[in-house]
N, C-alpha and C positions, 0 to 999 in steps of 0.2 A: 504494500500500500504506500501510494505517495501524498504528497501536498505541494504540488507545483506551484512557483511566487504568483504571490496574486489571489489563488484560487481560495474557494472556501468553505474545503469540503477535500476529504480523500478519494481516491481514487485508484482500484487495483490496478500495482503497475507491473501482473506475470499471470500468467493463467492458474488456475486452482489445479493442486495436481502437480506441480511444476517441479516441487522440492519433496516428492514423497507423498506415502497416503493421507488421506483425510486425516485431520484431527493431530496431527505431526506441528513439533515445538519447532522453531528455528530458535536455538542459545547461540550463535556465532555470526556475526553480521560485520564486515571489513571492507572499507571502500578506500582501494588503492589506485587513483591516476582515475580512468573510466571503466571500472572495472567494478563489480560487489564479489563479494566471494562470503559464501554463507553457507553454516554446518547444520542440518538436522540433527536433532537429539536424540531421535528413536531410533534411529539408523548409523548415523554415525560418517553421514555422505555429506561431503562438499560439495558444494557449486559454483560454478561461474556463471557468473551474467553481465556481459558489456552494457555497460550503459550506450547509448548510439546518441548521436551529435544533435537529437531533438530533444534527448533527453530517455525517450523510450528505451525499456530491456531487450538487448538483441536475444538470440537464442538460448534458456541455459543448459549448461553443459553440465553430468557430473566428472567431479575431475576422481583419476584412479589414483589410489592412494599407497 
C-alpha cells in the first residue's frame, strides 16, 4: 500500500498474492536506490520489486537464497 504526495487516501501498490498466501506478515521492508526488497514471515522469502520511474512496482521477483 502506498500514499502518493498529494493524494488522500492509500492505495494498493502490488497485487494481493504477490509476496505469499493470504493472511502472510511482511516483518522486513528495505528500500535501496529504486528498489524494495521485502521478507515474508511465514515463509521466510525475499523479494524484489523495482520501483519504475512513475513510481509504480515493476515485477516482483522472489530472490533464491
Amino acid at each position: 500500500v502506498r500514499l502518493r504526495p498529494g493524494a488522500r487516501e492509500l492505495e494498493l501498490w502490488t497485487t494481493p498474492g504477490a509476496f505469499g498466501p493470504k493472511g502472510g506478515a511482511l516483518d522486513g521492508i528495505a528500500v535501496l536506490k529504486s528498489t524494495v526488497y521485502v521478507n515474508a514471515f511465514a515463509t521466510g522469502k525475499l523479494y524484489r520489486v523495482p520501483i519504475e520511474a512513475d513510481g509504480s512496482p515493476g515485477s516482483v521477483v522472489e530472490l533464491k537464497l
